[in-house]
C-alpha positions, 0 to 999 in steps of 0.5 A: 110623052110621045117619043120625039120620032113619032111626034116629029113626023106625025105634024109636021113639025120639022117641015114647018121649022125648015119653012120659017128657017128656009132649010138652014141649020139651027145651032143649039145656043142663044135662047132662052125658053122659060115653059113650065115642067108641069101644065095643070091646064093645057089651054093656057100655058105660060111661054117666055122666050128671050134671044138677044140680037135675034130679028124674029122667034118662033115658037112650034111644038110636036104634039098640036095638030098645028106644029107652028103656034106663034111668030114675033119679029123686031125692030131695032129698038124692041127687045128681042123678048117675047111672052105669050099663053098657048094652048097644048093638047097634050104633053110634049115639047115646046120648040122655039127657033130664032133668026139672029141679026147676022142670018143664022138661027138658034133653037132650044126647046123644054118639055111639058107635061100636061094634066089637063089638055086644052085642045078639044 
């Protein structure tokens, strides 16, 4: 894996996180990301994220060439749970970031290791 430094820095990751949360700071508590430990095919791995009270999520990584990869909003009768494959060019992290009913935000973020990349 890429050192989270460098990766940070390299896509853009953080300005596209500061973009979506308008600068404001993220608490690490409150989501749920269920990403594999181990992508045998980088070109479609599984993602599940969960923030309970959360108006939209999204999910960002720092090692694509495009830091923000998916966004979801919802309304007040759709639960604030989402499930989507996406595609990684390499090992390294997987970043989701949620805007709560009361305007803070959350974050947490998981690690995977990819055999086979899916980006070419």
């Amino acid at each position: 894996m890429v050192p989270a430094g460098e990766a940070w820095a390299s896509n853009g990751v953080s300005q596209a996180i500061a973009a979506f949360t308008g600068g404001a700071r993220t608490l690490e508590a409150g989501l749920r990301l269920e990403v594999p430990e181990i992508a045998d095919n980088g070109g479609a791995v599984p993602i599940r994220v969960v923030a309970e009270g959360a108006r939209r999520i999204a999910l960002f990584t720092d090692g694509n060439p495009y830091p923000r990869v998916a966004a979801f909003s919802f309304g007040p009768l759709v639960p604030p749970a989402a499930t989507i494959r996406i595609r990684l060019a390499k090992s390294q992290n997987v970043i989701a970031v949620a805007e709560m009913a009361d305007g803070t935000f959350r974050r947490t973020s998981r690690a995977v290791a990819v055999t086979v990349g899916g980006c070419a």
